[in-house]
LOPAVEX-644594 format. One line per 3 residues: number of its first residue (from 1); for each residue x, y, z of N, C-alpha, C. Coordinates in Angstrom, 3 decimals, padded with zeros to 6 digits, always signed. Layout:
NUM) X:Y:Z:X:Y:Z:X:Y:Z; ...;
//
This chain:
1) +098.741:+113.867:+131.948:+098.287:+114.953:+131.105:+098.062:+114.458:+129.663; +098.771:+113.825:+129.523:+098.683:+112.570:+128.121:+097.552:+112.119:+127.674; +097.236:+111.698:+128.656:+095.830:+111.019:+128.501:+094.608:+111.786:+128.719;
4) +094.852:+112.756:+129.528:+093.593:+113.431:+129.766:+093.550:+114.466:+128.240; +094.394:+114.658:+127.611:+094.419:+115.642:+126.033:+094.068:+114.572:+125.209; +093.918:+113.607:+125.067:+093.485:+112.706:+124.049:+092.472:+111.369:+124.537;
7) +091.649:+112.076:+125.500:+090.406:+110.866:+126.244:+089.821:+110.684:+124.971; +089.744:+111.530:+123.596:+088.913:+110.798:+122.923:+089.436:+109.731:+121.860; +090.183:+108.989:+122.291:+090.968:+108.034:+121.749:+090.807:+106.720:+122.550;
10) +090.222:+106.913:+123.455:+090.278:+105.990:+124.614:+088.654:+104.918:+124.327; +088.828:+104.421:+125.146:+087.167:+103.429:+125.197:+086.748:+104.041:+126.578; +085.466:+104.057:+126.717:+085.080:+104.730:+128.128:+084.258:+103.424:+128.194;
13) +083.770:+102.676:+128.020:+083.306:+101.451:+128.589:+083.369:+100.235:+127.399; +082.950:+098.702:+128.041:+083.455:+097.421:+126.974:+082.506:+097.839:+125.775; +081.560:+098.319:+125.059:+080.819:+098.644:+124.075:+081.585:+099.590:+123.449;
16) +082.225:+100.388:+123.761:+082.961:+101.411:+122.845:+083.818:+101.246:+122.231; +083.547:+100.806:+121.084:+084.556:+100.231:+120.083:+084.968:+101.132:+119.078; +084.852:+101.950:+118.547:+085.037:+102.660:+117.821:+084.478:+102.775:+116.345;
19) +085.440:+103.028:+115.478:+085.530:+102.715:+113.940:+086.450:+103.847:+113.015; +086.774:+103.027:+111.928:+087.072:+103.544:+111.594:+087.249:+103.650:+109.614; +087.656:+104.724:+109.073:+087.497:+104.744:+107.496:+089.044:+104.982:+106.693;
22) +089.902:+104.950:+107.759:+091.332:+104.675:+106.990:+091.340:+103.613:+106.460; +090.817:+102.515:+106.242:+091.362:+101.370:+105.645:+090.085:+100.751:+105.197; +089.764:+099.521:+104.021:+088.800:+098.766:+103.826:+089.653:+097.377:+104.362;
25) +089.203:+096.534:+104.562:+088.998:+094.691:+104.750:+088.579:+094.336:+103.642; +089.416:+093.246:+102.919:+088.762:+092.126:+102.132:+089.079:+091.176:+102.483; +087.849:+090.230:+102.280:+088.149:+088.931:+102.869:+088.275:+087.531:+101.716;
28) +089.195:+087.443:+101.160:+088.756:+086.865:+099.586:+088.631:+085.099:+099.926; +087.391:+084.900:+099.248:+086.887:+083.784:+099.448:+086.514:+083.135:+098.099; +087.267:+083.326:+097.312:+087.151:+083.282:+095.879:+085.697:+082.782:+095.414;
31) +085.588:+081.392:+094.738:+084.239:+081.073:+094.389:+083.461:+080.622:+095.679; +084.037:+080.560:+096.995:+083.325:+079.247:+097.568:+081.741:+080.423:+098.020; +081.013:+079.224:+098.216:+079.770:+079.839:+098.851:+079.311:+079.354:+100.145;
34) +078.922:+080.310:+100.472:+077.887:+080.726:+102.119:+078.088:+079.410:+102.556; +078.457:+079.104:+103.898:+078.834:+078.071:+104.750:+077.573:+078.243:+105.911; +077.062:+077.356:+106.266:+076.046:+077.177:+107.278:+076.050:+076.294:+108.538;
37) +076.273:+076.542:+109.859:+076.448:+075.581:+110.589:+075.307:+075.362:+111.504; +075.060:+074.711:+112.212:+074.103:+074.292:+113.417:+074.055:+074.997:+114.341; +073.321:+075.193:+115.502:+073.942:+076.279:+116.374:+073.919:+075.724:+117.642;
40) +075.141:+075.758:+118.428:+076.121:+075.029:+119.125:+075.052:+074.960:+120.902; +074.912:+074.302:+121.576:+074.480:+074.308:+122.564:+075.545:+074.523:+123.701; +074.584:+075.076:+124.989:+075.677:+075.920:+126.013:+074.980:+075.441:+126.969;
43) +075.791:+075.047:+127.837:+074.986:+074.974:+129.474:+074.137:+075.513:+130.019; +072.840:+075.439:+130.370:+071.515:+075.957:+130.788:+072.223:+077.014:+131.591; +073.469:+076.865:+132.648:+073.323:+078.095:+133.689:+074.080:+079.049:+133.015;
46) +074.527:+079.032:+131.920:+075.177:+080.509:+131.302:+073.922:+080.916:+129.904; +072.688:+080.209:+129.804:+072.328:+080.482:+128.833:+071.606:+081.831:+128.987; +071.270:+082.291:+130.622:+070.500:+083.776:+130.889:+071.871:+085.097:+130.882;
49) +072.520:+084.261:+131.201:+073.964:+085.368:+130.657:+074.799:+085.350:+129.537; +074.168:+084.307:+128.365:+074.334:+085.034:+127.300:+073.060:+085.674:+126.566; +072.338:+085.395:+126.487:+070.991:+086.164:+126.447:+070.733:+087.955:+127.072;
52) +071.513:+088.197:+128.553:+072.131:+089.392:+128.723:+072.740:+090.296:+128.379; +074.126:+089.603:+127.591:+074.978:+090.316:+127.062:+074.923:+090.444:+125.134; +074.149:+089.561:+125.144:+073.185:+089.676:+123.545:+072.588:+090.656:+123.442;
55) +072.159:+090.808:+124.207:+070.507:+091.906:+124.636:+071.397:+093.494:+124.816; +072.622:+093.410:+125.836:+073.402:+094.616:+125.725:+074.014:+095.047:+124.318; +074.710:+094.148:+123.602:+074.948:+094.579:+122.575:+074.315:+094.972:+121.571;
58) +073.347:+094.463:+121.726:+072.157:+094.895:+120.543:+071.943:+096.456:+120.765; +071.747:+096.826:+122.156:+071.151:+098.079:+122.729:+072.805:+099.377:+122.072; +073.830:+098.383:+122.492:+075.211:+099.232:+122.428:+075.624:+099.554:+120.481;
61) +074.336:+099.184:+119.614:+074.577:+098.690:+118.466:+075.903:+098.266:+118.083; +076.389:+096.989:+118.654:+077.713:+096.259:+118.559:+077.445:+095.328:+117.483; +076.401:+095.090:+118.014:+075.796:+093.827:+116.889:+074.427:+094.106:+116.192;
64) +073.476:+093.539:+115.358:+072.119:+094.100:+114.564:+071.875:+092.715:+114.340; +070.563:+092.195:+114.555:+069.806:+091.477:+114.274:+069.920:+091.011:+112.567; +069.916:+089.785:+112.025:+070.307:+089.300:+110.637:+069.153:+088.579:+110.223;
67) +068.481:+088.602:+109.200:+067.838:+087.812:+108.406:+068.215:+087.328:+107.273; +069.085:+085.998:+107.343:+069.840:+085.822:+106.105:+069.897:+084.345:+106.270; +069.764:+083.613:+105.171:+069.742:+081.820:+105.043:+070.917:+081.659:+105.915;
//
C-alpha cells in the first residue's frame, strides 16, 4: 500500500530520472580551463548498440546534443 500511495516517487522505466530544485551543485574548478580529450574507440560489435541507446536518450531528453570546442 506504501508504494502504491507514493508511485510518484518511483522511476517507471531506465529514462526516468527525475529532478530536482532543493539543492544547487558546484563544481569548483578554480582558474583551470576547459579540458579536451580524443574520443575513445569501442569495438565495432557494440558500436550499433551504442548508437541505440544514444539515439534513446536523446528521444528520453536524458541527454541534448552540444556544440561546444
Amino acid at each position: 500500500q506504501l508504494l502504491q500511495n507514493n508511485t510518484d516517487v518511483f522511476s517507471r522505466h531506465k529514462y526516468d530520472l527525475g529532478c530536482t530544485d532543493l539543492i544547487q551543485v558546484q563544481i569548483p574548478t578554480g582558474n583551470a580551463r576547459p579540458h579536451a580529450e580524443g574520443l575513445r574507440s569501442h569495438p565495432r560489435a557494440y558500436l550499433q548498440a551504442i548508437d541505440d541507446e544514444i539515439e534513446q536518450m536523446l528521444q528520453a531528453d536524458v541527454i541534448e546534443e552540444a556544440n561546444s570546442s
